[in-house]
C-alpha positions as CSV (number, residue, x, y, z in Angstrom):
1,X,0.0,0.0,0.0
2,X,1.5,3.2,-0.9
3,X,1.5,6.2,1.8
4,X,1.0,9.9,1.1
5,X,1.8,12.5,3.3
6,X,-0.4,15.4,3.8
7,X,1.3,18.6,5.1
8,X,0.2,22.3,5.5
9,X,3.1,24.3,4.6
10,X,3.8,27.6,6.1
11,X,2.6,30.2,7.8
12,X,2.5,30.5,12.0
13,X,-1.5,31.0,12.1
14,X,-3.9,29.0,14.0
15,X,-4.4,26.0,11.4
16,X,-8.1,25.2,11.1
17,X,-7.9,22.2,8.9
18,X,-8.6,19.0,10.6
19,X,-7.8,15.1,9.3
20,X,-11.7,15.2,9.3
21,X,-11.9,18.2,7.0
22,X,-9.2,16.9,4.8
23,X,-10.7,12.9,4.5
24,X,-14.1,14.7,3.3
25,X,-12.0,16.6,1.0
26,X,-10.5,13.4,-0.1
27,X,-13.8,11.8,-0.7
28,X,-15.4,14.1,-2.9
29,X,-12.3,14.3,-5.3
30,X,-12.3,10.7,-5.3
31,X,-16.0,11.1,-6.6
32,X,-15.5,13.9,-9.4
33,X,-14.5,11.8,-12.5
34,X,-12.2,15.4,-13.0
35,X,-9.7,17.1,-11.9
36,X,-12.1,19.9,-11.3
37,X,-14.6,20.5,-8.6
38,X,-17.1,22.5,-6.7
39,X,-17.0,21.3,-3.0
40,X,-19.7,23.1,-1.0
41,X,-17.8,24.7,2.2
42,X,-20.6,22.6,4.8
43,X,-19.1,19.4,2.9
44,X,-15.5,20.2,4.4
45,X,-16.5,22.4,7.4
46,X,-19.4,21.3,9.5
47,X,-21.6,24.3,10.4
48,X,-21.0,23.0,14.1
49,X,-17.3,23.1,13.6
50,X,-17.2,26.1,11.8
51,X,-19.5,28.0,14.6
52,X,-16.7,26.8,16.8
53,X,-13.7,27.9,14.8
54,X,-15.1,31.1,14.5
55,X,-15.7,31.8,18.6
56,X,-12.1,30.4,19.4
57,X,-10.6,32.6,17.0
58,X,-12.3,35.7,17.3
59,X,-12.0,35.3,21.4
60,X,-8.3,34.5,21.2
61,X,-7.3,37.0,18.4
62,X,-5.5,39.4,20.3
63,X,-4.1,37.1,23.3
64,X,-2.1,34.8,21.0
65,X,-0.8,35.5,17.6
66,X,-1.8,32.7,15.9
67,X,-5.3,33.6,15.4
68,X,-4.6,37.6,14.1
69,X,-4.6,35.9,10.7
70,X,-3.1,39.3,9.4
71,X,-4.8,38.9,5.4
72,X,-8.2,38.9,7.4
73,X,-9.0,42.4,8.6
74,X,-12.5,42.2,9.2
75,X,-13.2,42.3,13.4
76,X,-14.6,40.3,14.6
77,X,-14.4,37.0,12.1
78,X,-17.1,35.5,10.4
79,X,-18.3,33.3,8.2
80,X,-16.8,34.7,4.8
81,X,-13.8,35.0,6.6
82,X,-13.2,31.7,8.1
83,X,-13.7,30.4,4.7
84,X,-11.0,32.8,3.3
85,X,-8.8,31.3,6.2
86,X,-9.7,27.6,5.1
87,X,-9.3,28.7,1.3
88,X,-5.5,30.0,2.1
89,X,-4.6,26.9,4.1
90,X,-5.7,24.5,1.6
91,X,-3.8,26.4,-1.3
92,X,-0.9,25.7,1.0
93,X,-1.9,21.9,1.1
94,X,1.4,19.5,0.3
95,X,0.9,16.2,-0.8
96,X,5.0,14.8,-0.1
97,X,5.9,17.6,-0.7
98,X,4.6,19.0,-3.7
99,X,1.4,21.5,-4.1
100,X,-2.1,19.4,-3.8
101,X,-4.0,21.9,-5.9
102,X,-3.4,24.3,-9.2
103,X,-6.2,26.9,-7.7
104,X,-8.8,27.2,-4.9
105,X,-11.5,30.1,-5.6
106,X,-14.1,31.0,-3.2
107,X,-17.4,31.1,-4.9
108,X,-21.1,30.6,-4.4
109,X,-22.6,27.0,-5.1
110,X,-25.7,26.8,-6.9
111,X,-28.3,27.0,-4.1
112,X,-26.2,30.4,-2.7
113,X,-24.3,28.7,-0.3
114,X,-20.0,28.9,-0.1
115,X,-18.1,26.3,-1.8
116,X,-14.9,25.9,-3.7
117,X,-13.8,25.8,-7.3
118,X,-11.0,23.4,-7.2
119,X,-8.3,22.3,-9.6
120,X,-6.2,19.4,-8.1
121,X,-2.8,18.8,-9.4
122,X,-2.6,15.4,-11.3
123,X,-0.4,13.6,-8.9
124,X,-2.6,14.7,-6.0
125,X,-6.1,14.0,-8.2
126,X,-4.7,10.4,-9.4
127,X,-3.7,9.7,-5.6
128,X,-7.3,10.7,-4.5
129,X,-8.7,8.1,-7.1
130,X,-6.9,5.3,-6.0
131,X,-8.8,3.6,-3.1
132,X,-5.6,1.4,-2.0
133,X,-3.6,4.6,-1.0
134,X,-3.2,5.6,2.7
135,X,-2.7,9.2,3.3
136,X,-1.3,10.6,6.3
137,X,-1.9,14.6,7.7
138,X,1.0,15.7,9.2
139,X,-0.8,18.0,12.2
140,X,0.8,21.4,13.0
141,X,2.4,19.6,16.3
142,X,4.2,17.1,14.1
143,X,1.6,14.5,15.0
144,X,0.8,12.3,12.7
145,X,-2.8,11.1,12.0
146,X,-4.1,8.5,9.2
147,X,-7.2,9.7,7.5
148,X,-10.1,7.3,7.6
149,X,-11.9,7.5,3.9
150,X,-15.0,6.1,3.6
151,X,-16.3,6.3,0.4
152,X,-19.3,4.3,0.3
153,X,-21.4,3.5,-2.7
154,X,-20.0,5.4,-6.1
């Protein structure tokens, strides 16, 4: 079985991307018969979740400076800008190494809700396609996690 890690790459903000997020993330590419794809932001980011990220961030923003995320002015943080923050983290997505995606643009999904236009790199998209890979998120303490996939019924 071939192994994949899964690194965000720079930057010392808060980082909001969970294996969760990412193994959803995973799923949907797996999916998409292309390389491109809208992903609706509630598919990633759990409205419970994101409720959450947005009250530890805009309560800790100016004790610790991990969560002054300085692109985001806009105080306090909401919705739109929590996705701005997941948007710039997954642009920064490695995959061993090398960039997981060509472009992630913040847009509206047909019933008006947020989502993503993504473009996966190949080696990233082919990985995604092949159920027999294990991929492993390297968390911002150096932890490393195995992402569970499920990906049901195609």
């Amino acid at each position: 079985m071939r192994e994949f890690m899964l690194k965000i790459n720079g930057g010392e903000d808060f980082i909001i991307i969970t294996s969760r997020m990412l193994s959803s993330l995973i799923v949907q590419i797996h999916k998409n018969p292309e390389r491109e794809i809208r992903v609706a932001v509630k598919e990633i980011l759990p409205k419970e979740l994101e409720e959450y990220m947005e009250r530890i961030i805009n309560t800790n923003r100016y004790t610790a400076s991990c969560f002054r995320y300085r692109q985001i002015l806009e105080d306090p943080i909401t919705k739109k800008e929590l996705h701005r923050i997941l948007q710039g983290q997954l642009e920064v997505l490695e995959m061993n190494q090398t960039a997981c995606f060509q472009s992630i643009v913040l847009t509206d999904t047909i019933s008006g809700e947020a989502g993503f236009d993504i473009a996966c790199t190949e080696p990233f998209f082919w990985a995604c396609k092949d159920s027999m890979v294990r991929f492993v998120y390297v968390c911002p303490d150096g932890e490393k996690e195995t992402l569970v996939l499920e990906y049901g019924e195609l």
